[in-house]
C-alpha positions as CSV (number, residue, x, y, z in Angstrom):
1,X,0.0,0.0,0.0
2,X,2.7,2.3,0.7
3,X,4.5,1.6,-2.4
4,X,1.2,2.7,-4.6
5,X,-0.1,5.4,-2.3
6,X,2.1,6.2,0.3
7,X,1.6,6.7,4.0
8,X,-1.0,8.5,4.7
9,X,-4.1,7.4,3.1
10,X,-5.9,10.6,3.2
11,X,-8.7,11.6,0.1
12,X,-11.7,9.6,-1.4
13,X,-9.5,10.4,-5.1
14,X,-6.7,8.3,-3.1
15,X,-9.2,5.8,-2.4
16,X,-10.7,5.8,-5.9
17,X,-7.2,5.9,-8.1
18,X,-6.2,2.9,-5.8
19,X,-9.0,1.0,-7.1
20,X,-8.6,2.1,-10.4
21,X,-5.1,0.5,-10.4
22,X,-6.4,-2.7,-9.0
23,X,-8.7,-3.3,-11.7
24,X,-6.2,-2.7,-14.4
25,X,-4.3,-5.9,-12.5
26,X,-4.6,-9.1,-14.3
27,X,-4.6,-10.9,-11.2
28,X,-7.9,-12.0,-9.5
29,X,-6.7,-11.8,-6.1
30,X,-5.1,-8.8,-4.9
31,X,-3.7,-8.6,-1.1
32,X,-3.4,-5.2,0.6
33,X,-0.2,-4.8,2.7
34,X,-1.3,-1.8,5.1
35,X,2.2,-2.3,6.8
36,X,3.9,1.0,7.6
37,X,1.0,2.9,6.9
38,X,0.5,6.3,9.2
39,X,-3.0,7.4,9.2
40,X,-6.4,6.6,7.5
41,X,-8.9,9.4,6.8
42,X,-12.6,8.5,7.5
43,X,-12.8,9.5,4.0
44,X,-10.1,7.2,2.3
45,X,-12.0,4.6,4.6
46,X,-15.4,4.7,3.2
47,X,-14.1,5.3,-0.4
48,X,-11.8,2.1,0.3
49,X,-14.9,-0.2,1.5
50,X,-17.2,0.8,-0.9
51,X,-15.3,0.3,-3.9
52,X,-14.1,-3.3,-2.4
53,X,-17.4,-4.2,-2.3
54,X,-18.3,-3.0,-6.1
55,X,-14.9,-4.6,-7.3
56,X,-15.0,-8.2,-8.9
57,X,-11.2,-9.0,-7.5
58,X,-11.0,-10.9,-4.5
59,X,-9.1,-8.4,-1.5
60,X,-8.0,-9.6,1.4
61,X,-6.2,-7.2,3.9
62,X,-2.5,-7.6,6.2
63,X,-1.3,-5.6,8.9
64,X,-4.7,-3.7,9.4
65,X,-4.1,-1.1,12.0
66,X,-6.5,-1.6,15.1
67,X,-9.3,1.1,15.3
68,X,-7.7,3.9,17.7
């Protein structure tokens, strides 16, 4: 994740250009490292779960920070 988008995942358009890479990926599964990742905005966070459930890849998430 940090590779793609960096640290801090911070805007819906962060959230929506992610997904937008994802679905150019030929692979069907697609695993989400959140390791090293600083902060999560309420709006990257919606953007992120609504688009994973619209998306036809199967995500699975690591290293999900704990709610704080």
């Amino acid at each position: 994740m940090v590779k793609v988008v960096g640290p801090d995942l911070a805007t819906r358009n962060v959230g929506d250009n992610l997904f937008k890479l994802l679905e150019q990926s030929p692979k069907e599964r697609i695993t989400m490292n959140f390791s090293d990742v600083s902060s999560i905005s309420r709006s990257f966070a919606h953007e992120y779960i609504t688009k994973r459930k619209l998306t036809t890849k199967i995500i699975s998430e690591t290293n999900v920070p704990a709610n704080s």
